[in-house]
N, C-alpha and C positions, 0 to 999 in steps of 0.2 A: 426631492432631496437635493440641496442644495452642495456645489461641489465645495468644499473649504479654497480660502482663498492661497494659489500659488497652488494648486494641486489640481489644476485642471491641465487639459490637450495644450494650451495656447502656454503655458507656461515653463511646460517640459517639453527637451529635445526628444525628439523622435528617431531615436537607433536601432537601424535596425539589427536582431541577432542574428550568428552565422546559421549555417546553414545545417548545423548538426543540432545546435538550439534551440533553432525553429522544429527541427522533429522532436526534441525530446517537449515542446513549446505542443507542441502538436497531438500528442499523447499524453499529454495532463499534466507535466511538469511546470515549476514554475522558472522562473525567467531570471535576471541578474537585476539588479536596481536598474544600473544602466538602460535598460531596454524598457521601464515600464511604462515612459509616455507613448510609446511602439503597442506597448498592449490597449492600451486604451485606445490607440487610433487604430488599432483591429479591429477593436470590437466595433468598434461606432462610423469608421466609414465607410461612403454611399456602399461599399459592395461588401459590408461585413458578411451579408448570409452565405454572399459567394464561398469568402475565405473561411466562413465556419464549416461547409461542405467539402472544402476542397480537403482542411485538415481533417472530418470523418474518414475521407476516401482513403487520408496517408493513414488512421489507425486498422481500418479495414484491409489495411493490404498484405498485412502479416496473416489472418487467419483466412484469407482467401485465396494467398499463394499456398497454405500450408494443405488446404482443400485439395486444390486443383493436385499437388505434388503427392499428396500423401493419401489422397483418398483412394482406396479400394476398388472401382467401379472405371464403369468409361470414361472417355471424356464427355461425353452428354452430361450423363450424370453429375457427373463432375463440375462441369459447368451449370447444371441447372440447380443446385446445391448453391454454388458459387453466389450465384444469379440471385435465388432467393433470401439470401443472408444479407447481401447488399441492399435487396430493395426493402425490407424490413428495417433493417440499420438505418436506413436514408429515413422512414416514414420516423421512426421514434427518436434519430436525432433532429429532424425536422421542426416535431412537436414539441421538444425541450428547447428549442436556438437559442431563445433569450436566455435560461436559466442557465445551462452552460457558460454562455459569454459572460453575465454578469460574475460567475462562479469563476472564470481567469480575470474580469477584471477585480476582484475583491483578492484573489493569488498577486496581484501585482500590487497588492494597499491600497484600494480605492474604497472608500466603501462603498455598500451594499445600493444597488440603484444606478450607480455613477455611470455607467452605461448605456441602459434605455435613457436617463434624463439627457444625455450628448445626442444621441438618437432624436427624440424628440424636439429639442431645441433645434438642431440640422432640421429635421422636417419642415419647421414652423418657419424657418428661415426660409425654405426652398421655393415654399409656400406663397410667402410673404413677394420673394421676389418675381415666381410664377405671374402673383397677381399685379405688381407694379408693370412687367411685361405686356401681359393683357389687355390692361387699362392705359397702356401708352400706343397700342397696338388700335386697341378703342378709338383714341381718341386721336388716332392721325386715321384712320379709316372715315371717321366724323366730319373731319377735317377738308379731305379728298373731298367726300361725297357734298359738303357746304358746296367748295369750290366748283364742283362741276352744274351745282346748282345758280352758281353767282350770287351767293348772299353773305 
């Protein structure tokens, strides 16, 4: 899906929001105009899974303090409860990463896709220069070993 022109990362500023609209950014809200080339370069750079984890961790911390404070039993318990909601939470938002991100970048007007396709492109890119690295890595290794031959 191809991004409309003037509506890609490279064309909007990238602001970031303060630090109370990044939690409410965090917890499924949406964002201010201002910030939306910010969401898109969340979702789409190198460490977007990082920062999709890090934002489950800050929705996760409401019902796992509330655990820890409120629950009835030990703290074993308590923490093993804890424990097991997070690492469940972690497997199923794991499994969903892309459809989440797409689902804030489509919250910020992007349409539908416009994020794995940034994704993908960056890949092919990485890719792309990985292999010019390589092949210049190649061909002075080629180079060396001529020379030490004298030819």
């Amino acid at each position: 899906m191809a991004v409309p022109e003037g509506r890609g990362a490279s064309a909007e500023s990238v602001v970031r929001p303060a630090p109370h609209r990044w939690v409410w950014y965090a917890f499924g809200g949406r964002l201010p105009e201002r910030n939306r080339g910010w969401v898109l370069h969340d979702t789409t750079t190198r460490t977007w899974w990082l920062r999709h984890v890090a934002r489950m961790l800050v929705q996760l911390a409401v019902p796992i303090a509330l655990i820890m404070l409120l629950l009835p039993a030990s703290w074993g318990l308590r923490a093993a409860c804890a424990g097991g909601g997070l690492a469940l939470a972690l497997f199923y938002s794991i499994a969903y990463m892309p459809e989440a991100t797409e689902n804030r970048v489509m919250k910020a007007g992007y349409p539908a896709g416009t994020a794995t396709e940034h994704r993908d492109r960056a890949g092919l890119v990485r890719q792309q220069q990985e292999s010019e690295r390589k092949r210049a890595a190649s061909a002075k290794r080629a180079a060396r070993y001529r020379d030490r031959l004298g030819r």
